[in-house]
N, C-alpha and C positions, 0 to 999 in steps of 0.2 A: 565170340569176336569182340564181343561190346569192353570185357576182361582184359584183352590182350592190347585194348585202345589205352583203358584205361592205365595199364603198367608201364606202357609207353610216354604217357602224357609223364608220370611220374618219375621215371627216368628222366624226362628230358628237363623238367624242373630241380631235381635233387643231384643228377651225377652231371649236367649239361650245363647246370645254373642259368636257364633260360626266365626271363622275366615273365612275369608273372601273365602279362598282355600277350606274349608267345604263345606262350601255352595254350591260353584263352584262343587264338586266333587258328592252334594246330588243331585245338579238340573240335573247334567250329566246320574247319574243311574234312575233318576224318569220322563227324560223324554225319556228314552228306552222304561222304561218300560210303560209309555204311548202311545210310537206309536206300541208296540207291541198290547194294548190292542184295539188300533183303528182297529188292521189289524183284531182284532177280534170278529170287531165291537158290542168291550161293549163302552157303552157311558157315565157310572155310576161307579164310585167305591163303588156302593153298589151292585153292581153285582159280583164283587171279590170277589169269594170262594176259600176255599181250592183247588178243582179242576185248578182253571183258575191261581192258584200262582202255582201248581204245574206244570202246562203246563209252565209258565214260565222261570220257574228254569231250567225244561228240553231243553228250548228254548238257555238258555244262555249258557248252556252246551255242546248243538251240535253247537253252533257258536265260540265254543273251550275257552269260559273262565273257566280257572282252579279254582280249588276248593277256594282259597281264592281270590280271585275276588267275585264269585258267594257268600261266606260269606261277605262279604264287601255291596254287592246287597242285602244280605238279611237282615243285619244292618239297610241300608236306607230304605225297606220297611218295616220293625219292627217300625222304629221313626214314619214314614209316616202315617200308619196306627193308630197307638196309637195318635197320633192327629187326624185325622181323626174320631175316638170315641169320642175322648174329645169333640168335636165340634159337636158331633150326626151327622156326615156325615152319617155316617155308623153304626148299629146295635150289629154287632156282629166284633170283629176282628180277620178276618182268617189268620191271619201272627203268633199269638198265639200256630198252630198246625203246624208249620215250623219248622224243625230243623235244625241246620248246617251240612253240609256234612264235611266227617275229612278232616281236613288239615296238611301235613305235613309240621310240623315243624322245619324250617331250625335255627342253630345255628348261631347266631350274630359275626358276626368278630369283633375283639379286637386288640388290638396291645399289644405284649411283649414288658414288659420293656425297655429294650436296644433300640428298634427302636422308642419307644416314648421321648426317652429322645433324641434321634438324630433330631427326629421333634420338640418338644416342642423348642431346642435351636438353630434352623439353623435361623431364623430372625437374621439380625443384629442389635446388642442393640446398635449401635452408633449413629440410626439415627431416626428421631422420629417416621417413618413408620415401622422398625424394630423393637421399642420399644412398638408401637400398635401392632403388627401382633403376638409378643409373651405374651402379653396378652390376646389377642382374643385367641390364643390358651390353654396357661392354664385354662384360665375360662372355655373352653369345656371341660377339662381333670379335673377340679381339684372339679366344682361344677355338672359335668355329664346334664348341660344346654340342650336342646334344642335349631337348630340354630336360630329359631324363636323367642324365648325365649331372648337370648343371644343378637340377635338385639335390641330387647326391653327395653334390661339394661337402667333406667336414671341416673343421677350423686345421685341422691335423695333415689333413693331404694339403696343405698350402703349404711351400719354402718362398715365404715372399722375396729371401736376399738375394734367390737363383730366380725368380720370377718365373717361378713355375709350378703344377698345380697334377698330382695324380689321378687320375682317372679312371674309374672302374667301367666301362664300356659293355656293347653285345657281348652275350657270352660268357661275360664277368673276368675279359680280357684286361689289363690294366695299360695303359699307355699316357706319356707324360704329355701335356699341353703348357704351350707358353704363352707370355704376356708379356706386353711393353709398358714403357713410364705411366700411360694413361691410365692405363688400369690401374698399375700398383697404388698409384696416387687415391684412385676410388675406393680402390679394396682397404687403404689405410683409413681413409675419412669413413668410411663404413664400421671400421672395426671399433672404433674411436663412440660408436654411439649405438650399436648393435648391443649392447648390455639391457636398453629401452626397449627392445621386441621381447626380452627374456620374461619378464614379470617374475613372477615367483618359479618358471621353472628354470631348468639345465639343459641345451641341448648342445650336442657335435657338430649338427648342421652349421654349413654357413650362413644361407638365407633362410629368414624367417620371416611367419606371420603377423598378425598384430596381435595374434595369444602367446606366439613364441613358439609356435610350432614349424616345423619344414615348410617352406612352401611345397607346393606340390605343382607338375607339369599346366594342370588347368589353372592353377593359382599364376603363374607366367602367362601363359595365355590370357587370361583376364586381364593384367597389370599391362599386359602391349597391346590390348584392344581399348584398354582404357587410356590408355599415352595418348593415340593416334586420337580419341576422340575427344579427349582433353584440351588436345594440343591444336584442336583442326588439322592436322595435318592432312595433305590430299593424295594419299595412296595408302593400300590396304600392305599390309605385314603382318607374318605370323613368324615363331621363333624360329623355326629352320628356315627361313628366307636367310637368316642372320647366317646360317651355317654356311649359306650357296653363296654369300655374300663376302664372307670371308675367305673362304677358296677363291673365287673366283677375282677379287683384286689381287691373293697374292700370287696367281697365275700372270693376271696382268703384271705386276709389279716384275716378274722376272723370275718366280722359285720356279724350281723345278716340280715334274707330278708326283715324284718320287717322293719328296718333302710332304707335300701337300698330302698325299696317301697317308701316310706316319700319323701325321697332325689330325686327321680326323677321322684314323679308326677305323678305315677301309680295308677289310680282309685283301681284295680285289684290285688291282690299281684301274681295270677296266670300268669300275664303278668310279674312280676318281676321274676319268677320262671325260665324262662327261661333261666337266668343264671347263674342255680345253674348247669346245665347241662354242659351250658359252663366251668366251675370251677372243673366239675369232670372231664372233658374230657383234661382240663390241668392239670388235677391228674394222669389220666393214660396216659398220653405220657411220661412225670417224670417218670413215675414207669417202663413203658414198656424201656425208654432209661437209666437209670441208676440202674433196679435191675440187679444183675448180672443171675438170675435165670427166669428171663422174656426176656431174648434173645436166640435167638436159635443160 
């Protein structure tokens, strides 16, 4: 069994073009769930019924993962299994008669206006690292990027004249993002002094370190943990806040979810949906703080 995890895991990296943290995160639930199945001593995944994934699920349950973990676990055995067919491991697939258990769903933090524009401009544009740091940050605000994504940027997927930027996405899906005046303006002043991160080497990447190399997701993350704390600023952000932030003003502003889906890469629009919840719920604190007839 341990073999047929393993051809799996490798499929889903080489013919799925799954990142690299995918993979990482499928081999992690699939091989629980194989020493679970040893402790019960099945030796075959074709011995996996309905019965024995139910046992399961109730297994992961009283070992206290909450509902969306346990939907996450049952993601991984829905792929799992559906290869496992394809390849006649297996007969019949009993992950088909699985359902998810509900999940409640929590609202995406965002930032207000006013505190994003306090972060977008706290880098210092006089230096060429301050001139990098506040590009990296509008391009999370202004094209609603993934940090992973954003790493990726080369000099080459950029058409500044169309101000707009391709993107290799989940899946190694490609889809286009755009930008307005602010950015192009950053991305210009950036470009103009970005030769100083190169030192002696060459690289594709857009952003770079202070050897010249890619930034890398935790290299972002550090760069907006050190803004916020540079800056004093008094609220906590991390990169994808920038993502929920971007959706959700241009929700507010009037696009459509349909729009919004495209723009950031949402297989699902019901994953997009999410923040239309968000957009009402900045409806009614508006209306709860400034009707005169909604305060008591």
């Amino acid at each position: 069994m341990e073999g047929q995890i393993e051809q799996f895991l490798i499929y889903i990296q080489e013919q799925k073009r799954y990142s690299i943290h995918t993979v990482v995160g499928y081999q992690t639930d699939l091989m629980l769930f194989f020493n679970f199945l040893r402790e019960q001593c099945i030796s075959e995944f074709i011995k996996c019924n309905y019965e024995v994934l139910r046992k399961y699920l109730l297994f992961l349950h009283n070992q206290g993962y909450q509902n969306k973990t346990i939907c996450r676990h049952i993601s991984t055995l829905r792929s799992f299994f559906k290869y496992l067919k394809a390849k006649h491991v297996i007969d019949d697939n009993p992950m088909l008669l699985i359902s998810n258990p509900k999940v409640e769903k929590k609202l995406p933090k965002f930032l207000y206006y006013q505190d994003l524009e306090k972060l977008l401009d706290s880098p210092d544009p006089k230096t060429p690292t301050g001139i990098r740091d506040r590009l990296l940050l509008e391009l999370l605000y202004s094209t609603g990027v993934r940090v992973s994504e954003l790493v990726s940027i080369k000099t080459t997927d950029i058409k500044n004249n169309e101000q707009k930027i391709y993107i290799t996405g989940k899946g190694n899906k490609e889809r286009i993002v755009l930008y307005g005046n602010i950015c192009k303006e950053k991305l210009e002043q950036y470009l103009r002094v970005r030769s100083t991160f190169l030192k002696s080497t060459i690289s594709k990447y857009l952003l770079l370190d202070a050897k010249g190399k890619p930034l890398t997701p935790q290299g972002v993350r550090y760069i907006l943990n050190q803004t916020v704390k540079k800056y004093c600023l008094s609220f906590h952000v991390h990169p994808h806040m920038l993502r929920h932030t971007f959706a959700t003003h241009l929700l507010n502003g009037g696009a459509d979810l349909k729009t919004v889906q495209e723009l950031l890469g949402h297989e699902n629009l019901e994953t997009t949906g999410v923040y239309t919840h968000v957009s009402n719920e900045g409806l009614r604190k508006s209306y709860l703080e400034h009707h005169p007839r909604a305060r008591k």
